[in-house]
C-alpha positions in Angstrom: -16.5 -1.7 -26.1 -13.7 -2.6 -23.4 -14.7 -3.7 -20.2 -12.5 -3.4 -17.0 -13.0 -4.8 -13.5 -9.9 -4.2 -10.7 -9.6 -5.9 -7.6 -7.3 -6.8 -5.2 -6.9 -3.6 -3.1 -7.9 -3.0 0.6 -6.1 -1.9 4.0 -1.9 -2.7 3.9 0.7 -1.2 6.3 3.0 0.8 5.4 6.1 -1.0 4.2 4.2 -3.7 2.7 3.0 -5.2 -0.7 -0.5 -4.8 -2.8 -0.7 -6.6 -6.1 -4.0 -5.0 -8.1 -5.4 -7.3 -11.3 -7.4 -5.4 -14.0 -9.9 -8.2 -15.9 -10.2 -6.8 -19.2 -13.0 -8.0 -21.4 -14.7 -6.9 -25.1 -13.3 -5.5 -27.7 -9.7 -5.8 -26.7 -7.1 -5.0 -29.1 -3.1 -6.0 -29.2 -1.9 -2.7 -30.0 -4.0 -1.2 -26.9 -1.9 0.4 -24.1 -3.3 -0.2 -20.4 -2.5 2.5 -17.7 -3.2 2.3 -14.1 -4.0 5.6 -12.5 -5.1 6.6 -8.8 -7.4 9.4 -7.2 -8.0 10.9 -3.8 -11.1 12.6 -3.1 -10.8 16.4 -4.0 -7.9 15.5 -6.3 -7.1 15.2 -9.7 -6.7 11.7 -11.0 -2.9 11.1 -11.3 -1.0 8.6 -13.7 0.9 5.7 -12.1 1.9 3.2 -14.3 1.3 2.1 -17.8 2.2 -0.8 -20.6 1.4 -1.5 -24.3 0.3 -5.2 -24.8 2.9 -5.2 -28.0 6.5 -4.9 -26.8 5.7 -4.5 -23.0 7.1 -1.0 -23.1 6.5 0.4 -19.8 5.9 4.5 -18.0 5.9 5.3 -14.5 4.9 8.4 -12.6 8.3 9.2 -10.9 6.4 9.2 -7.1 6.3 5.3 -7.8 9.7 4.1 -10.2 11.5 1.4 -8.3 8.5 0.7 -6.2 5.7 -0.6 -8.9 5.7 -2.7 -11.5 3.1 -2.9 -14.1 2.9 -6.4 -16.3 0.4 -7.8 -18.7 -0.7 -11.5 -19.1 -1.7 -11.4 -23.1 -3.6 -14.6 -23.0 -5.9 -14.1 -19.9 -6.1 -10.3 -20.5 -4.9 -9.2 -17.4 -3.1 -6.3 -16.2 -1.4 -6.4 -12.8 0.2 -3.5 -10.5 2.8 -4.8 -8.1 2.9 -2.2 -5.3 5.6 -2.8 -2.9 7.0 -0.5 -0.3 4.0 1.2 0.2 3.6 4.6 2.1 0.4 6.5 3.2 1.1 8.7 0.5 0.0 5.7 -1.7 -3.8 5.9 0.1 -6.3 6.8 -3.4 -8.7 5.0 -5.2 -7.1 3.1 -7.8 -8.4 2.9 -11.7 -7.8 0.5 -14.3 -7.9 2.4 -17.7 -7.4 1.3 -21.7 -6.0 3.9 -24.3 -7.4 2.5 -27.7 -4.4 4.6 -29.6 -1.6 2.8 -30.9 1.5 4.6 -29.3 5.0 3.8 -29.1 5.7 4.9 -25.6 2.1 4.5 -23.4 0.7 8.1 -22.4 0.3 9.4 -19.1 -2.6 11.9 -19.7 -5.8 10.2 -18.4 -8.0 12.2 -21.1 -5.6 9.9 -23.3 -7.4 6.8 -22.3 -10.9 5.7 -23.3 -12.3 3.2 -21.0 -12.1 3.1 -16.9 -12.8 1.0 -14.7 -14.6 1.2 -11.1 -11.8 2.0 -9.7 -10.6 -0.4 -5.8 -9.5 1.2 -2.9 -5.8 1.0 -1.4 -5.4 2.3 2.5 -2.4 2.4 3.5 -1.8 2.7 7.3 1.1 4.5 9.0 
């Protein structure tokens, strides 16, 4: 079992910077891939970012290339989304997830991903 707690969203202008942290605990393993995704109500959940704990190899969603970066902190087990340049079309609930496959490149399919976390809100006002 994997267990993942975010935090660090809340209400941010638009134009400004958000940096989410995903705490993940258990069962983790080094060949684990961790994937940030984001959801607003009456929407499907969308992919955003993603990294594999061996290699650091990276995937973003186009809608945020050049404006997030994903990194990993092996030793604490932490996964953190740098979101600058924020726009209201950034507003969703944002989800921590862990895909227990080993992959080369990490997937951006959320039924790709086994464990979720509660997910933090980011508002983003115009």
């Amino acid at each position: 079992q994997v267990q993942l707690v975010e935090s660090g969203g809340g209400l941010v202008q638009a134009g400004g910077s958000l940096r989410l942290s995903c705490a993940a605990s258990g069962r983790i393993v080094r060949t684990y891939v961790m994937g940030w995704f984001r959801q607003v109500s009456g929407k499907e959940r969308e992919f955003v970012a993603a990294i594999g704990w061996i290699g650091r190899i990276t995937n973003y969603a186009d809608s945020v290339k050049g404006r997030f970066t994903i990194s990993g902190d092996n030793a604490k087990n932490i996964v953190y989304l740098q979101m600058n340049s924020l726009n209201a079309g950034d507003t969703a609930v944002y989800y921590c997830a862990a895909d227990t496959t080993a992959r080369v490149m990490p997937a951006t399919g959320k039924d790709e991903y086994d464990y979720w976390g509660q997910g933090t809100q980011v508002t983003v006002s115009s």
